[in-house]
C-alpha positions as CSV (number, residue, x, y, z in Angstrom):
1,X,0.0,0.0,0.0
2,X,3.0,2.2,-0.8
3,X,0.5,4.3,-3.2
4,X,-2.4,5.9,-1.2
5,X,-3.7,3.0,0.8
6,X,-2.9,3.5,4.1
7,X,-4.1,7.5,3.6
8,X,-7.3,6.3,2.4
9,X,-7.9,3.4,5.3
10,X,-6.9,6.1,7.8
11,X,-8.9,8.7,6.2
12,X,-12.4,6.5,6.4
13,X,-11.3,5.6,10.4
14,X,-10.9,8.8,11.0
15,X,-14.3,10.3,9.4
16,X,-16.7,7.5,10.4
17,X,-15.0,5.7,13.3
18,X,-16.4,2.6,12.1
19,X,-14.8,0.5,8.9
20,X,-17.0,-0.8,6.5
21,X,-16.0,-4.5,5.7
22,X,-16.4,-4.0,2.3
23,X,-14.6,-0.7,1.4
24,X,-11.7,-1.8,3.0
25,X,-12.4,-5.3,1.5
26,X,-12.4,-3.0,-2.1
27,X,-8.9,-1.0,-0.6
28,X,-7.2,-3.9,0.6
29,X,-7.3,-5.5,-2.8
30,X,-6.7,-2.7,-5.0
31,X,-3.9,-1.8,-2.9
32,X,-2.4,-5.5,-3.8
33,X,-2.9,-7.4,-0.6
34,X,-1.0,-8.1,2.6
35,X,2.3,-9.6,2.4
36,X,1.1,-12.9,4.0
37,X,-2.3,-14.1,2.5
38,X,-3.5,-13.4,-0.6
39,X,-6.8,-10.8,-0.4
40,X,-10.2,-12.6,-0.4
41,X,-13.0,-11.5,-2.5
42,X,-16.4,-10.2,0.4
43,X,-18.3,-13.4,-0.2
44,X,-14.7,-15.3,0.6
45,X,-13.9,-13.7,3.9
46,X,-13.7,-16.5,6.4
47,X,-13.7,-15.2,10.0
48,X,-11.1,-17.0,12.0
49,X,-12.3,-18.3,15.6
50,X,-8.4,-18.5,16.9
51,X,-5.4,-16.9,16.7
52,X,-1.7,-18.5,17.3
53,X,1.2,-16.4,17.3
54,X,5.1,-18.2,17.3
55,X,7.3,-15.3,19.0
56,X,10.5,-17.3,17.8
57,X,9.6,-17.7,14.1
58,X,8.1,-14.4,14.4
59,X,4.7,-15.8,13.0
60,X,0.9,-14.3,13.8
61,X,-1.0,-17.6,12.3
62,X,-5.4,-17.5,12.0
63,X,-7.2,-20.2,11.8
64,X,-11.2,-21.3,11.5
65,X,-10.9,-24.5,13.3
66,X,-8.1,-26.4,11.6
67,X,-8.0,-24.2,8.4
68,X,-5.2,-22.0,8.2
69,X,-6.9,-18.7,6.9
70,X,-3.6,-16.6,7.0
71,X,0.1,-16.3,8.2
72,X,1.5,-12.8,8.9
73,X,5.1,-11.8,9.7
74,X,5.6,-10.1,12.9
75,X,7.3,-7.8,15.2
76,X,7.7,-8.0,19.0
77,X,9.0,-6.4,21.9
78,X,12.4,-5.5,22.1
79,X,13.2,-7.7,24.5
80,X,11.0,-11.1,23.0
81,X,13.0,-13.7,25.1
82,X,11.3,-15.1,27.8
83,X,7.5,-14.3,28.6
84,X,6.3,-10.6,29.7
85,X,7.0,-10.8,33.5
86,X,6.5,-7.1,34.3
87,X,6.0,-3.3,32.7
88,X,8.4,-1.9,30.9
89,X,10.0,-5.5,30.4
90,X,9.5,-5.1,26.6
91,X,8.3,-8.8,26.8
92,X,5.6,-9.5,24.6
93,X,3.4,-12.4,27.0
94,X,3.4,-16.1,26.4
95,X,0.3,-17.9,26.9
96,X,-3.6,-18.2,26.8
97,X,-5.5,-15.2,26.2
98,X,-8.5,-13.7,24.2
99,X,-9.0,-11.0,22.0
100,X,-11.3,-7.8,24.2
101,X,-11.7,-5.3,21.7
102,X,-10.5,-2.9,18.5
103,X,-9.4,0.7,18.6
104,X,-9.0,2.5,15.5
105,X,-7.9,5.8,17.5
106,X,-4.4,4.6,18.8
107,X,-0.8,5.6,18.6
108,X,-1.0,2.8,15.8
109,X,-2.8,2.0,13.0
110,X,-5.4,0.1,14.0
111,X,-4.9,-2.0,17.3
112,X,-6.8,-5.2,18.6
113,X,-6.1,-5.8,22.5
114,X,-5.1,-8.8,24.0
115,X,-6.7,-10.0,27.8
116,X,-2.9,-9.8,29.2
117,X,-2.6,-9.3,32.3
118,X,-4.5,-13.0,33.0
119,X,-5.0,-13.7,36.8
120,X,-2.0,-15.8,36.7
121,X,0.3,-13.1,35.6
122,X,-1.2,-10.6,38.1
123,X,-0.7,-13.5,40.6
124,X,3.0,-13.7,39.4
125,X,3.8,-10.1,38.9
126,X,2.2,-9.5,42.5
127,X,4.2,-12.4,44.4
128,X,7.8,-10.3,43.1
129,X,6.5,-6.9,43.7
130,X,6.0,-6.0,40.3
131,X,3.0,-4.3,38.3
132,X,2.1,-6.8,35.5
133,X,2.0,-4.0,33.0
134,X,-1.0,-4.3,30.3
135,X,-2.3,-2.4,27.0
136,X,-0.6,-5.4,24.9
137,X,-2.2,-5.3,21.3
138,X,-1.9,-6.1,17.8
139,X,-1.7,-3.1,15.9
140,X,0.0,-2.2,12.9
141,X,2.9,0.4,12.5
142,X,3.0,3.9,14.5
143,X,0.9,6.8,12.8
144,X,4.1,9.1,14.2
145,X,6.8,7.3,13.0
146,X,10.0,8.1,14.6
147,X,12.1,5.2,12.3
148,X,12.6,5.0,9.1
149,X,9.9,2.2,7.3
150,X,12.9,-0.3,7.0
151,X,12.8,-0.3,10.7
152,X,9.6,-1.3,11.4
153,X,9.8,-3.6,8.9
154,X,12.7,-5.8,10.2
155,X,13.1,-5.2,14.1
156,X,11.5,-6.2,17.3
157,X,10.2,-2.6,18.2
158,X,7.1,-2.8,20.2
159,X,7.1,-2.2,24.4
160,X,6.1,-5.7,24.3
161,X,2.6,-5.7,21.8
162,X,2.6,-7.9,18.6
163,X,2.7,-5.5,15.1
164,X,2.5,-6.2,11.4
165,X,2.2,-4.5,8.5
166,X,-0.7,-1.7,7.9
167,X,-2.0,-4.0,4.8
168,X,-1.5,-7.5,7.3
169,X,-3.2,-5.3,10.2
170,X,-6.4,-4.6,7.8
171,X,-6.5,-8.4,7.1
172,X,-6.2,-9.1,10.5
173,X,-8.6,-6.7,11.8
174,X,-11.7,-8.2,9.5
175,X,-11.0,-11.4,9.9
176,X,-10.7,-11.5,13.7
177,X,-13.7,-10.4,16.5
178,X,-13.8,-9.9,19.9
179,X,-13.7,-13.0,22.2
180,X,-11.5,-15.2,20.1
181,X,-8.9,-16.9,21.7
182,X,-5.1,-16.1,21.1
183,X,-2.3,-18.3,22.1
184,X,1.0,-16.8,22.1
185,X,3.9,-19.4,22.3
186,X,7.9,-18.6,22.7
Protein backbone atom coordinates (compact mmCIF):
# COMPACT_ATOMS: atom_id res chain seq x y z
CA UNK A 1 0.00 0.00 0.00
CA UNK A 2 3.01 2.22 -0.80
CA UNK A 3 0.48 4.34 -3.17
CA UNK A 4 -2.42 5.94 -1.18
CA UNK A 5 -3.68 2.99 0.81
CA UNK A 6 -2.94 3.54 4.11
CA UNK A 7 -4.14 7.47 3.62
CA UNK A 8 -7.28 6.29 2.36
CA UNK A 9 -7.90 3.43 5.26
CA UNK A 10 -6.92 6.13 7.81
CA UNK A 11 -8.90 8.75 6.23
CA UNK A 12 -12.39 6.46 6.42
CA UNK A 13 -11.33 5.55 10.37
CA UNK A 14 -10.91 8.82 11.03
CA UNK A 15 -14.25 10.33 9.38
CA UNK A 16 -16.72 7.50 10.40
CA UNK A 17 -14.95 5.69 13.26
CA UNK A 18 -16.38 2.58 12.09
CA UNK A 19 -14.80 0.46 8.88
CA UNK A 20 -16.98 -0.77 6.52
CA UNK A 21 -15.97 -4.46 5.72
CA UNK A 22 -16.42 -3.97 2.34
CA UNK A 23 -14.57 -0.67 1.40
CA UNK A 24 -11.69 -1.76 3.00
CA UNK A 25 -12.44 -5.33 1.48
CA UNK A 26 -12.41 -2.96 -2.07
CA UNK A 27 -8.95 -0.95 -0.59
CA UNK A 28 -7.17 -3.94 0.65
CA UNK A 29 -7.27 -5.53 -2.78
CA UNK A 30 -6.72 -2.72 -5.02
CA UNK A 31 -3.88 -1.76 -2.92
CA UNK A 32 -2.45 -5.49 -3.80
CA UNK A 33 -2.89 -7.38 -0.61
CA UNK A 34 -0.98 -8.08 2.58
CA UNK A 35 2.30 -9.63 2.43
CA UNK A 36 1.14 -12.89 3.99
CA UNK A 37 -2.32 -14.05 2.51
CA UNK A 38 -3.48 -13.41 -0.65
CA UNK A 39 -6.83 -10.81 -0.44
CA UNK A 40 -10.16 -12.65 -0.38
CA UNK A 41 -13.03 -11.52 -2.45
CA UNK A 42 -16.42 -10.25 0.38
CA UNK A 43 -18.31 -13.36 -0.19
CA UNK A 44 -14.66 -15.33 0.56
CA UNK A 45 -13.91 -13.70 3.86
CA UNK A 46 -13.68 -16.49 6.40
CA UNK A 47 -13.66 -15.18 10.03
CA UNK A 48 -11.06 -16.99 12.02
CA UNK A 49 -12.27 -18.29 15.57
CA UNK A 50 -8.40 -18.49 16.90
CA UNK A 51 -5.40 -16.87 16.67
CA UNK A 52 -1.66 -18.48 17.32
CA UNK A 53 1.19 -16.42 17.33
CA UNK A 54 5.06 -18.22 17.30
CA UNK A 55 7.35 -15.34 19.03
CA UNK A 56 10.47 -17.35 17.75
CA UNK A 57 9.57 -17.67 14.15
CA UNK A 58 8.11 -14.43 14.44
CA UNK A 59 4.71 -15.77 13.02
CA UNK A 60 0.87 -14.33 13.75
CA UNK A 61 -1.03 -17.57 12.25
CA UNK A 62 -5.44 -17.45 11.95
CA UNK A 63 -7.17 -20.19 11.78
CA UNK A 64 -11.17 -21.25 11.50
CA UNK A 65 -10.94 -24.50 13.30
CA UNK A 66 -8.14 -26.35 11.58
CA UNK A 67 -8.01 -24.21 8.40
CA UNK A 68 -5.17 -22.00 8.20
CA UNK A 69 -6.85 -18.73 6.92
CA UNK A 70 -3.58 -16.62 6.97
CA UNK A 71 0.10 -16.25 8.21
CA UNK A 72 1.47 -12.78 8.88
CA UNK A 73 5.09 -11.80 9.66
CA UNK A 74 5.57 -10.07 12.92
CA UNK A 75 7.29 -7.78 15.21
CA UNK A 76 7.68 -8.00 19.00
CA UNK A 77 9.01 -6.35 21.91
CA UNK A 78 12.44 -5.47 22.07
CA UNK A 79 13.25 -7.67 24.47
CA UNK A 80 11.02 -11.12 23.01
CA UNK A 81 13.04 -13.69 25.13
CA UNK A 82 11.32 -15.10 27.79
CA UNK A 83 7.53 -14.32 28.65
CA UNK A 84 6.30 -10.60 29.70
CA UNK A 85 6.97 -10.79 33.53
CA UNK A 86 6.46 -7.10 34.28
CA UNK A 87 6.02 -3.34 32.67
CA UNK A 88 8.36 -1.95 30.91
CA UNK A 89 10.02 -5.47 30.39
CA UNK A 90 9.54 -5.09 26.63
CA UNK A 91 8.32 -8.79 26.76
CA UNK A 92 5.62 -9.53 24.59
CA UNK A 93 3.41 -12.45 26.98
CA UNK A 94 3.42 -16.10 26.38
CA UNK A 95 0.31 -17.95 26.88
CA UNK A 96 -3.59 -18.21 26.77
CA UNK A 97 -5.45 -15.22 26.20
CA UNK A 98 -8.49 -13.69 24.21
CA UNK A 99 -8.99 -10.97 21.99
CA UNK A 100 -11.27 -7.85 24.20
CA UNK A 101 -11.72 -5.27 21.69
CA UNK A 102 -10.48 -2.92 18.54
CA UNK A 103 -9.38 0.74 18.58
CA UNK A 104 -9.04 2.48 15.54
CA UNK A 105 -7.86 5.83 17.50
CA UNK A 106 -4.35 4.57 18.83
CA UNK A 107 -0.81 5.64 18.59
CA UNK A 108 -0.99 2.80 15.82
CA UNK A 109 -2.83 2.01 12.96
CA UNK A 110 -5.41 0.13 13.99
CA UNK A 111 -4.85 -2.03 17.35
CA UNK A 112 -6.77 -5.15 18.64
CA UNK A 113 -6.12 -5.76 22.45
CA UNK A 114 -5.07 -8.75 23.96
CA UNK A 115 -6.68 -9.97 27.76
CA UNK A 116 -2.91 -9.82 29.16
CA UNK A 117 -2.64 -9.31 32.31
CA UNK A 118 -4.53 -12.95 32.98
CA UNK A 119 -4.96 -13.69 36.78
CA UNK A 120 -2.00 -15.78 36.74
CA UNK A 121 0.32 -13.11 35.60
CA UNK A 122 -1.16 -10.57 38.05
CA UNK A 123 -0.72 -13.50 40.55
CA UNK A 124 3.04 -13.72 39.44
CA UNK A 125 3.79 -10.08 38.93
CA UNK A 126 2.24 -9.50 42.49
CA UNK A 127 4.24 -12.43 44.44
CA UNK A 128 7.85 -10.35 43.10
CA UNK A 129 6.53 -6.90 43.65
CA UNK A 130 6.04 -5.96 40.30
CA UNK A 131 3.04 -4.31 38.26
CA UNK A 132 2.11 -6.77 35.49
CA UNK A 133 2.01 -3.99 32.96
CA UNK A 134 -0.97 -4.26 30.32
CA UNK A 135 -2.27 -2.36 27.00
CA UNK A 136 -0.63 -5.45 24.91
CA UNK A 137 -2.22 -5.27 21.26
CA UNK A 138 -1.86 -6.13 17.81
CA UNK A 139 -1.70 -3.14 15.87
CA UNK A 140 0.02 -2.16 12.88
CA UNK A 141 2.90 0.41 12.46
CA UNK A 142 2.96 3.95 14.52
CA UNK A 143 0.87 6.83 12.85
CA UNK A 144 4.08 9.13 14.20
CA UNK A 145 6.81 7.27 13.01
CA UNK A 146 9.99 8.11 14.64
CA UNK A 147 12.10 5.21 12.34
CA UNK A 148 12.56 4.95 9.10
CA UNK A 149 9.95 2.15 7.34
CA UNK A 150 12.93 -0.31 6.96
CA UNK A 151 12.82 -0.30 10.70
CA UNK A 152 9.64 -1.34 11.38
CA UNK A 153 9.78 -3.59 8.85
CA UNK A 154 12.69 -5.83 10.21
CA UNK A 155 13.05 -5.21 14.07
CA UNK A 156 11.53 -6.19 17.35
CA UNK A 157 10.16 -2.59 18.20
CA UNK A 158 7.05 -2.76 20.16
CA UNK A 159 7.10 -2.21 24.36
CA UNK A 160 6.12 -5.66 24.34
CA UNK A 161 2.60 -5.71 21.76
CA UNK A 162 2.59 -7.89 18.58
CA UNK A 163 2.66 -5.49 15.09
CA UNK A 164 2.53 -6.23 11.42
CA UNK A 165 2.16 -4.51 8.46
CA UNK A 166 -0.66 -1.71 7.93
CA UNK A 167 -1.97 -3.99 4.81
CA UNK A 168 -1.54 -7.47 7.30
CA UNK A 169 -3.24 -5.35 10.21
CA UNK A 170 -6.36 -4.60 7.83
CA UNK A 171 -6.53 -8.45 7.06
CA UNK A 172 -6.19 -9.12 10.47
CA UNK A 173 -8.60 -6.65 11.83
CA UNK A 174 -11.74 -8.17 9.47
CA UNK A 175 -10.99 -11.36 9.90
CA UNK A 176 -10.74 -11.51 13.66
CA UNK A 177 -13.72 -10.38 16.46
CA UNK A 178 -13.77 -9.87 19.87
CA UNK A 179 -13.67 -13.00 22.17
CA UNK A 180 -11.47 -15.23 20.15
CA UNK A 181 -8.89 -16.94 21.65
CA UNK A 182 -5.09 -16.10 21.09
CA UNK A 183 -2.31 -18.33 22.05
CA UNK A 184 1.02 -16.83 22.08
CA UNK A 185 3.92 -19.35 22.26
CA UNK A 186 7.86 -18.56 22.66
Amino acid sequence: MSFGGHAIIRSMVNQHRRIAVGSLLAIFAWAGGGSGATPAAAAELVTADHVVVHKAQRRLLLYNGTRLLGEYKVALGLNPVGTKERERDFRTPEGHYYLTRRNTRSEFFLSIQVSYPDKNDELRAKKNHWAPGGSIMIHGSPNTPHHPAAYYASSDWTDGCIALSNSDMVEVWLRTQDNIPIDIYP
